[in-house]
C-alpha positions in Angstrom: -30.9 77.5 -127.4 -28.7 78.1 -130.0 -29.6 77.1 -133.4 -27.3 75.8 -136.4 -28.5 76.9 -139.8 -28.8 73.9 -142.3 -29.3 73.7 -145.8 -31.9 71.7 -146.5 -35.2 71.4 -148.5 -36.9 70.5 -145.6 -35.2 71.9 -142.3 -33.8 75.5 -141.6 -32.0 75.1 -138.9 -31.3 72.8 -135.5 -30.1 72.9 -131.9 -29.6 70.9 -129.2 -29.3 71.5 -125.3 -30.7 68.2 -123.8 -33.5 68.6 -126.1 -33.2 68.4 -129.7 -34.9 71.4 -131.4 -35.8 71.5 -135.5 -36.8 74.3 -137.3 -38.9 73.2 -140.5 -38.6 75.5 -143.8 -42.6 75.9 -142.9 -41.5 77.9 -139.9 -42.9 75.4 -137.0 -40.5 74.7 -134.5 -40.3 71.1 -132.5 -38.5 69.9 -129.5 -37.5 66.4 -129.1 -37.4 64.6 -125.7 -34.6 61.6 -124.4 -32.6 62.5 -128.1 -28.8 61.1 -127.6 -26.6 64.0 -128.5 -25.4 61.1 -131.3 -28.4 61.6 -133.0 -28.1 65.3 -133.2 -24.6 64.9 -134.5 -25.4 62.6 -137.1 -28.6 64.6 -138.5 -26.0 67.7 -138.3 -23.8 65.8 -141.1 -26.5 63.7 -142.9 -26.6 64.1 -146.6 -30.2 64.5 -146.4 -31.6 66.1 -143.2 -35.0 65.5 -144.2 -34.2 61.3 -145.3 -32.3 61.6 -141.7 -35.2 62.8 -139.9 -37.8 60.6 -141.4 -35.9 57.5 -140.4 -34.1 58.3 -137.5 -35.9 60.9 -135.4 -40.0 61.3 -136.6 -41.5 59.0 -135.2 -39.2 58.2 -132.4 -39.2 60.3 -129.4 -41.6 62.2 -127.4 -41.9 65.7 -129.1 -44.2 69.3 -129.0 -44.5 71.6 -131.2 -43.1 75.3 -129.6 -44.0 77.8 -131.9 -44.8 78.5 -135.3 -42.7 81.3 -136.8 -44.4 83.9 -138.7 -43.0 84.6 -142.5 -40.8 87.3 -143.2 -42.9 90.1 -145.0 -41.4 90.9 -148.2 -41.1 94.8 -149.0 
């Protein structure tokens, strides 16, 4: 899946292919299950990604937790 890089406090990037995916600044990754492509669309142009996902998507759909990204070693 393709993922669109945000700017956020809270969420790094997002993508969605039937299944709405979130990467957290944290580096754990989530799908979402039965997520309109509306929803998606709206998070992608919400003010505050993480106020969006609070009310409109945690919570509220099925969801697992894919991975968990390592951090990048500094040199």
């Amino acid at each position: 899946m393709e993922m669109q890089e945000l700017e956020s406090s809270v969420v790094s990037g997002a993508g969605y292919s039937r299944v709405l995916e979130i990467e957290f600044n944290s580096g754990r990754v989530y799908q979402y299950f039965d997520v309109d492509e509306s929803v998606y669309q709206d998070f992608l142009t919400s003010e505050s990604k993480g106020k969006y996902f609070n009310a409109n998507i945690r919570g509220k759909f099925p969801y697992r937790e894919i991975w968990l990204k390592p951090p990048i070693a500094e040199s």
